[in-house]
C-alpha positions in Angstrom: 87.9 68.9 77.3 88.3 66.0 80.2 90.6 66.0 82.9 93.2 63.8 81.0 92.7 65.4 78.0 93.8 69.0 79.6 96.5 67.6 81.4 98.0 65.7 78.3 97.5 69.5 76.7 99.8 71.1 79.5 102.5 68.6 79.5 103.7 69.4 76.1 104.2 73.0 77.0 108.3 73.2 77.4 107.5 74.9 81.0 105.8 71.9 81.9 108.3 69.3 80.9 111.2 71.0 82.3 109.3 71.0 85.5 108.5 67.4 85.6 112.2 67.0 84.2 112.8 66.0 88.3 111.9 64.7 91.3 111.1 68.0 93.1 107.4 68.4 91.2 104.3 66.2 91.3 101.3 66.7 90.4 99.2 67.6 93.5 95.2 69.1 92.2 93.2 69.4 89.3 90.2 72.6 89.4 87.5 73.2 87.3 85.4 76.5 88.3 82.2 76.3 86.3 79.9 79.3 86.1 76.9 79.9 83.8 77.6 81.6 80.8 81.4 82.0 81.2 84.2 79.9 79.8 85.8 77.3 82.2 89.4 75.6 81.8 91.1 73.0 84.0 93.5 74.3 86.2 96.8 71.9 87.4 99.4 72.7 90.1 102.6 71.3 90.4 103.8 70.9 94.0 107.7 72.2 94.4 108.9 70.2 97.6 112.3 71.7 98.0 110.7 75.7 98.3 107.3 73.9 99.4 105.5 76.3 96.7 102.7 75.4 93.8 103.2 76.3 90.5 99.3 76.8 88.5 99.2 75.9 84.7 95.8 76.7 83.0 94.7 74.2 80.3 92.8 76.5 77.4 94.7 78.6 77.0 97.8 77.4 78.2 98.7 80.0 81.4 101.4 79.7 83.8 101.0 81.3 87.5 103.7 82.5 89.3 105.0 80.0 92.4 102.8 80.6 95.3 102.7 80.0 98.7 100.6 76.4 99.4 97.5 76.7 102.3 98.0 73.4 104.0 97.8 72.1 107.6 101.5 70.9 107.9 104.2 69.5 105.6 102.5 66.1 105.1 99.4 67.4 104.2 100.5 67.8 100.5 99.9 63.9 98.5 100.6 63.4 95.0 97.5 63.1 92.8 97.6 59.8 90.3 94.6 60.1 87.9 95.1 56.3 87.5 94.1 56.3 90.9 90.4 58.5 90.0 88.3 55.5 88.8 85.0 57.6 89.2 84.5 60.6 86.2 83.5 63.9 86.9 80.5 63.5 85.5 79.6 60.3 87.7 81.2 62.3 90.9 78.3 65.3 89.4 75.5 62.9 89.1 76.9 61.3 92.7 76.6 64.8 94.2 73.6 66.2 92.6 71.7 62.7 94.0 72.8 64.7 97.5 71.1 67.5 96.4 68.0 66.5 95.2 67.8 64.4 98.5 68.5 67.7 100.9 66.3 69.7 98.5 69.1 72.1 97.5 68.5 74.2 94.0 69.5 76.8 91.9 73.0 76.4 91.7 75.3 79.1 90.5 78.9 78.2 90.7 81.1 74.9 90.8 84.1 74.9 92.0 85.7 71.1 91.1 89.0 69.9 92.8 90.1 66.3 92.2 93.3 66.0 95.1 94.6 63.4 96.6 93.5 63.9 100.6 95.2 61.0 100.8 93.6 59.0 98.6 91.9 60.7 95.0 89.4 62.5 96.2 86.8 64.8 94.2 86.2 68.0 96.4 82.8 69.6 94.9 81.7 72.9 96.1 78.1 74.5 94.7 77.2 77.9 95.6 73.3 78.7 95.3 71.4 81.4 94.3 70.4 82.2 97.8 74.1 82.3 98.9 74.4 78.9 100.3 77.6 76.7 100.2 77.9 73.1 99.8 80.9 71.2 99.8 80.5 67.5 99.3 83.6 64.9 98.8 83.5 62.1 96.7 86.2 59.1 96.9 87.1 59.3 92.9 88.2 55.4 93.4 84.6 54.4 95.0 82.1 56.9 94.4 80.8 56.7 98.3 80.1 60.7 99.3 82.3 61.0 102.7 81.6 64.2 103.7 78.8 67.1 102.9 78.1 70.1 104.9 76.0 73.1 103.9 76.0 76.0 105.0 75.4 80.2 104.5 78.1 82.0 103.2 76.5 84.8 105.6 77.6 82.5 108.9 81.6 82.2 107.3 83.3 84.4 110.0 81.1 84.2 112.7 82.0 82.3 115.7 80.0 79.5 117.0 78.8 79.3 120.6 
């Protein structure tokens, strides 16, 4: 199922239309974790601005998280994402980023995690994990397709403190 697809899917759930019902929601991500041989669903969250909280609503099947705390820099950080703004498909953003790997030589990838936010414009945030425990997070403008930002890295150097 496609991005719109899900999301169509999720807002004829009653919880989702009583949420969108007013102005204190907005749709702020879209994830997608793929991993071989297991089952994937889109995953939307629904930013609460009066309690500053995210609300999680799986696609297939249709699951509802409980409110959670939001991870962000400050109280701006948070955009609302407009998939009429996201001009570029996930599969274009995958062929865009797997260009980046072929060209750095990176393989064997295990795990996708996929978030389409708005950061501030639509922005698909890509993050492969290899078999050799490497991380790569590239960023593709979903209006333009240009990559504007990759960095790799071992998951054995997260935590360690650079000289």
């Amino acid at each position: 199922m496609n991005i719109t697809e899900a999301l169509q899917s999720i807002k004829t759930s009653e919880k989702v239309k009583k949420l969108l019902q007013d102005d204190t929601h907005f749709l702020s991500h879209a994830c997608l974790i793929e991993q071989k041989d297991k089952p994937s669903s889109w995953e939307f969250g629904f930013y609460n601005k009066a309690t500053s909280k995210i609300t999680v609503f799986e696609s297939a099947p249709f699951n509802e998280r409980q409110e959670d705390e939001v991870l962000k820099k400050d109280e701006d950080s948070l955009k609302p994402l407009d998939l009429n703004d996201v001009k570029i498909s996930l599969d274009s953003a995958l062929i865009i980023a797997q260009e980046k790997l072929d060209e750095k030589n990176i393989k064997l990838i295990t795990k996708k995690i996929i978030i389409l936010q708005a950061d501030p414009n639509a922005i698909w945030n890509l993050t492969f994990m290899t078999q050799s425990f490497d991380l790569v997070n590239i960023k593709i403008n979903a209006s333009s397709g240009v990559v504007e930002f990759f960095n790799s890295y071992s998951v054995f150097d997260l935590g360690l403190k650079q000289a």
